[in-house]
matplotlib code that plots the C-alpha trace (Angstrom):
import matplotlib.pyplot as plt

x = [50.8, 53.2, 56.6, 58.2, 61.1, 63.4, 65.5, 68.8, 72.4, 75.1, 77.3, 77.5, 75.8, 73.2, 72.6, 72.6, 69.6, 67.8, 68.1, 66.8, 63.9, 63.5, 63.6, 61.2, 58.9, 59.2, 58.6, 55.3, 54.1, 55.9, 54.7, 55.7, 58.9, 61.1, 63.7, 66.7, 67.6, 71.4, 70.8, 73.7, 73.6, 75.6, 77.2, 78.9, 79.9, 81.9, 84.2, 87.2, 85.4, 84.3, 80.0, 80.5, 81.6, 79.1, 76.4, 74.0, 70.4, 69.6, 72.7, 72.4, 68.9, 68.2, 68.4, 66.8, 63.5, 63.8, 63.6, 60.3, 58.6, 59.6, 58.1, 61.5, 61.3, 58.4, 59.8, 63.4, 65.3, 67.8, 69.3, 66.7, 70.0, 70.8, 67.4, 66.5, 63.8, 61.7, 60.7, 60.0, 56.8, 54.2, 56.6, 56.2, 58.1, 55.9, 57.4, 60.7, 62.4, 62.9, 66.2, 69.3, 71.2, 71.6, 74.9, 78.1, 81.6, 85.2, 87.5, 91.0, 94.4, 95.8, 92.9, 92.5, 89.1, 88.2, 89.3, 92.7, 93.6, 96.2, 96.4, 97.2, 95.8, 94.2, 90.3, 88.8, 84.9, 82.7, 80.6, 80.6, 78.1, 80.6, 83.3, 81.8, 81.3, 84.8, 85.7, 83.5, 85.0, 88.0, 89.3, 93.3, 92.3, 92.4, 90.2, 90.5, 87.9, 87.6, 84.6, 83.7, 82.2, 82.9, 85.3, 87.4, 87.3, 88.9, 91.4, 92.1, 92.7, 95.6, 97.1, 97.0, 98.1, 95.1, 94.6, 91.0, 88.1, 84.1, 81.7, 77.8, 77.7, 74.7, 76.9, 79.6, 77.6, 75.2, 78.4, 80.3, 82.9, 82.1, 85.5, 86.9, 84.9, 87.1, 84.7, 80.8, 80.4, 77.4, 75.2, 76.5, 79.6, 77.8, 74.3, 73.7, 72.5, 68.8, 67.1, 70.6, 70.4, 66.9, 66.3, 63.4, 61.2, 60.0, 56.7, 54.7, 52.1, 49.7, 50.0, 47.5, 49.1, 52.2, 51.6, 49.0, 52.0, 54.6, 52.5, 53.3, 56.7, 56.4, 58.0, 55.4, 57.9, 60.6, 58.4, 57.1, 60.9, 61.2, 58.8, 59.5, 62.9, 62.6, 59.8, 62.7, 64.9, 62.8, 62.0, 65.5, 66.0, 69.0, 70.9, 73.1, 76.0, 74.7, 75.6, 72.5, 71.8, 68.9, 67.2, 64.2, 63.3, 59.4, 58.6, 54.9, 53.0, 56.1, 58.2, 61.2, 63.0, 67.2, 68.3, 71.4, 72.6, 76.2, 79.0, 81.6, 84.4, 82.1, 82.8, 78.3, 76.1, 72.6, 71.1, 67.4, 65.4, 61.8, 59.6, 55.5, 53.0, 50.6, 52.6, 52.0, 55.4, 55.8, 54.3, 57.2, 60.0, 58.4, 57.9, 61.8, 63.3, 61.0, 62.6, 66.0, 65.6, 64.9, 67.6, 70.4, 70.6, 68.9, 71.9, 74.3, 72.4, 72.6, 75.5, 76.9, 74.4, 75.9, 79.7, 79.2, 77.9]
y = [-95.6, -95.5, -96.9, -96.5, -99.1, -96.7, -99.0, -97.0, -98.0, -97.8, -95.3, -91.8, -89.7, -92.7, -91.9, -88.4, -88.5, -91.4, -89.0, -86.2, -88.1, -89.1, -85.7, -84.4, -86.8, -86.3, -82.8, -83.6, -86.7, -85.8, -89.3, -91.5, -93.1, -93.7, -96.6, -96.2, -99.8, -100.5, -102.4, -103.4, -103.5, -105.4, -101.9, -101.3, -104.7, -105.0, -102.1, -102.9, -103.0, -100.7, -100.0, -100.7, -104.2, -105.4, -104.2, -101.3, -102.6, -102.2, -102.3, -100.0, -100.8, -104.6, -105.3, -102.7, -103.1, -106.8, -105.9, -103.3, -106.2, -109.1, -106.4, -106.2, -102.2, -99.6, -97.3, -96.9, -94.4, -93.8, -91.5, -91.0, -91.6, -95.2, -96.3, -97.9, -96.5, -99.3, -100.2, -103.9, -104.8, -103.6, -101.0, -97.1, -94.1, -92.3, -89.0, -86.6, -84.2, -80.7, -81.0, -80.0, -78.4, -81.3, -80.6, -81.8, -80.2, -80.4, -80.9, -80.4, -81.4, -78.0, -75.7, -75.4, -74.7, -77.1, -75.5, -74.5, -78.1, -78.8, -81.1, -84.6, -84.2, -87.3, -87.0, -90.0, -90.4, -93.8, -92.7, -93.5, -90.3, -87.6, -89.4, -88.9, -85.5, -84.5, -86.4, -84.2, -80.9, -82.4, -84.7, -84.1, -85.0, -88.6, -90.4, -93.3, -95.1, -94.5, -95.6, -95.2, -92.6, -89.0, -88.4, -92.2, -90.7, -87.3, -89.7, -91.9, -88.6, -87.6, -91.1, -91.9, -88.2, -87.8, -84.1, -84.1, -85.8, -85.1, -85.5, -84.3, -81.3, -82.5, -85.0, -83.0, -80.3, -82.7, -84.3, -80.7, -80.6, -77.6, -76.7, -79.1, -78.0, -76.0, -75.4, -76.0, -77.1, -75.9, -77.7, -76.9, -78.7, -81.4, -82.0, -84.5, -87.5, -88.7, -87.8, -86.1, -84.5, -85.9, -88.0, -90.7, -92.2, -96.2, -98.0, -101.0, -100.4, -100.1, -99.2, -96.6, -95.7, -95.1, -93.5, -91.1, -90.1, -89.3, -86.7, -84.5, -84.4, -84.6, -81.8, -81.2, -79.6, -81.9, -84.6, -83.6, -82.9, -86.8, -87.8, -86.1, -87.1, -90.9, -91.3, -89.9, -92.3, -95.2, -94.8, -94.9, -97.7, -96.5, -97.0, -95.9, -96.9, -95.8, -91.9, -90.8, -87.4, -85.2, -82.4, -81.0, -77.4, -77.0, -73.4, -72.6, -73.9, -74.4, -77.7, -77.5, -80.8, -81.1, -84.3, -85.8, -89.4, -89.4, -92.0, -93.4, -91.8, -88.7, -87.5, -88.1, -86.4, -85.5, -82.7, -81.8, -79.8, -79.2, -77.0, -77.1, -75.3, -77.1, -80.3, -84.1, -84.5, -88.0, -87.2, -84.2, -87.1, -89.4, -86.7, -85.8, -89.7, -90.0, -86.7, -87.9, -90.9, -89.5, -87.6, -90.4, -91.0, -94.5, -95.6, -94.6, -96.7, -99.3, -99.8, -99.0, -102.2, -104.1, -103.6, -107.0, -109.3]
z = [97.7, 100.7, 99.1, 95.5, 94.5, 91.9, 89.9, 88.6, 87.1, 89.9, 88.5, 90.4, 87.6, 87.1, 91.3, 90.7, 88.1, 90.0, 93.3, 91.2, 90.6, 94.0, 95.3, 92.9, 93.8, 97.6, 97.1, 95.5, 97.7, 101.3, 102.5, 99.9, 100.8, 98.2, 98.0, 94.9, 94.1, 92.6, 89.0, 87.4, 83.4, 81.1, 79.7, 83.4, 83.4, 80.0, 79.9, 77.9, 74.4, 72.2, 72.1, 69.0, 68.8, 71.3, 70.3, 71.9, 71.9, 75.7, 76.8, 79.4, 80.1, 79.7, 83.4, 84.6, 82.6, 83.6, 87.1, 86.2, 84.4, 87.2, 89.8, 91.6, 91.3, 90.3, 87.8, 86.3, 85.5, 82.7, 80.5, 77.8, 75.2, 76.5, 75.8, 72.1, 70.1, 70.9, 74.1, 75.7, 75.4, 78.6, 78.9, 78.4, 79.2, 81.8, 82.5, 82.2, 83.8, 82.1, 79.8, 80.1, 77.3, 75.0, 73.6, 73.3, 75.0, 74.5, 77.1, 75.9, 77.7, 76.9, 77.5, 73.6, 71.6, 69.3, 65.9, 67.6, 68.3, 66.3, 63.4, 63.9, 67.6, 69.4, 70.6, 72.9, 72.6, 72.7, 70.1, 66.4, 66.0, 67.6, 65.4, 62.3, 63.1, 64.0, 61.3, 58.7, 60.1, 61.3, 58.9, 60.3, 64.1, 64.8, 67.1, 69.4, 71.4, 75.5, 77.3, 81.3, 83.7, 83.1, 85.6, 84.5, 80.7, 82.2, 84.3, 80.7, 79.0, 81.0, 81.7, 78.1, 76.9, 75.0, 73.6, 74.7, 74.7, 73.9, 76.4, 76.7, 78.6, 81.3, 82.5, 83.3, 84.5, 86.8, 88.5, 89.3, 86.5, 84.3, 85.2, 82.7, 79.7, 77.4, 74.1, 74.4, 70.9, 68.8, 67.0, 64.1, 65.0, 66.7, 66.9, 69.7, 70.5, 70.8, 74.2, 75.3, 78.3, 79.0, 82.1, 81.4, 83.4, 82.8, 83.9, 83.3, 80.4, 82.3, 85.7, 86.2, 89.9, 89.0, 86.1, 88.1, 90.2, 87.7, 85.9, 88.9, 87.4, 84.0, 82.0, 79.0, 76.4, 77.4, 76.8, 73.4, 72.2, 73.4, 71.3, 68.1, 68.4, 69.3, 66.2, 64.0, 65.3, 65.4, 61.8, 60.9, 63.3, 64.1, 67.5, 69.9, 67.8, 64.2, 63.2, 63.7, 66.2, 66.8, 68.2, 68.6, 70.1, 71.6, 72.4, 73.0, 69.8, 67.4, 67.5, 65.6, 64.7, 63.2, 62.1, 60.6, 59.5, 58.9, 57.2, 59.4, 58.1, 57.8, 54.0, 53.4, 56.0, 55.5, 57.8, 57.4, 59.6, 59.9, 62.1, 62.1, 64.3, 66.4, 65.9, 66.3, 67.8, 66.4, 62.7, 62.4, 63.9, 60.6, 58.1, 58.9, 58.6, 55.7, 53.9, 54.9, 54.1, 50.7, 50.2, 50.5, 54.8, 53.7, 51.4, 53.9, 56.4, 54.9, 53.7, 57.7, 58.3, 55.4, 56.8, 59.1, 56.0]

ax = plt.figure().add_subplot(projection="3d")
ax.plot(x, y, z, "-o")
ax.set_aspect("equal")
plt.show()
């Protein structure tokens, strides 16, 4: 194979991960030209509303696995995070990179931490799972939606006198802006999102070629952590825009796997964690849903699903 067609969201950290890509594969296959192609996605067209009134199901992604099955491009790359837990059919995720750290960061206005914000202060963030989260430890902060690339969120903050805002850490770090961050929140604070900080790569199932080719760059732990943590996911059948995060921790034989489901308003979370040796990555992502599940996540699911009827 001669040329590679790498289909990628336009914005300048979906460039950055689609040239990371690129590179990586250059490195390994010197001949092999490789062309980004520009996709645009319904998610950078519609920017004015809230995720969570328009839905999330492929929202950043539709287009772009469109354009892998019509045979415009050869692989796509997203953030693992924007993709839903289950993929179009004759499509598979390939390969990763290794992950970034997957956690969430404060940037504040006034430099502040996050438990030295004061009370009553305003925090911007997207995402109904970092709201329900602040709102569990930080029931006196209130919190208003922003949406838009990292560096328009950091421009929104100050034009709209926001006391800070939440962001995941590999974005700001892959575009240069650790000098914002002000408090790298733990997990225990916030556990993050599915796949965050993890940069997926899509291909037709099969393609045998392309397929051959990615394993050059496929990061082994990363891509068990994927697993585990999109099988819990999927078995909750939750969504970018359900309270739902995860995480899972591979080192050498051990896989360790946190999960939480949390209420809007964040008064009823359940957190479970499980850790096996030798692990099917997807059987630990079930066993955890099924315990949490279990335990009460399943009633608070539903009734989050049962606030439209």
């Amino acid at each position: 194979m001669k040329r590679l067609r790498l289909g990628t969201r336009g914005s300048k950290l979906a460039q950055w991960q689609a040239q990371a890509v690129a590179q990586r594969l250059r490195d390994n296959y010197p001949d092999l030209q490789v062309e980004i192609v520009i996709v645009k996605t319904v998610g950078d067209k519609i920017l004015d509303v809230a995720l969570s009134r328009i839905g999330d199901k492929g929202l950043f992604t539709t287009e772009l696995e469109k354009a892998l099955i019509d045979g415009d491009i050869d692989i796509a790359v997203h953030s693992l995070k924007d993709l839903p837990s289950q993929l179009e059919e004759g499509l598979k995720l390939a390969a990763v990179l290794e992950r970034e750290h997957p956690g969430d960061v404060l940037i504040s206005r006034a430099g502040l931490k996050y438990r030295e914000l004061p009370e009553g202060s305003v925090l911007g963030t997207s995402s109904l799972r970092r709201t329900a989260q602040i709102k569990a430890i930080r029931p006196d902060l209130q919190v208003v939606d922003i949406r838009g690339n990292v560096e328009t969120r950091i421009k929104k903050m100050e034009e709209q006198q926001l006391d800070g805002i939440i962001l995941a850490y590999a974005g700001v770090k892959r575009l240069g802006l650790e000098q914002w961050i002000t408090d790298p929140l733990t997990f225990e604070v916030m556990l993050p999102a599915t796949g965050q900080g993890i940069i997926a790569i899509e291909t037709r199932d099969p393609d045998a070629q392309i397929s051959g080719l990615l394993e050059a760059i496929n990061h082994k732990e990363t891509y068990i952590e994927m697993q585990a943590e999109r099988a819990f996911l999927n078995r909750l059948e939750g969504g970018c825009q359900v309270p739902i995060g995860s995480l899972a921790k591979s080192s050498g034989n051990s896989l360790e796997l946190q999960g939480l489901v949390a209420s809007l308003d964040g008064t009823k979370i359940i957190r479970d964690s499980v850790t096996a040796s030798d692990p099917d990555p997807v059987q630990l992502g079930l066993e955890l849903a099924e315990r949490m599940l279990a335990a009460g996540a399943e009633d608070i699911l539903n009734s989050i699903r049962n606030m439209g009827d």
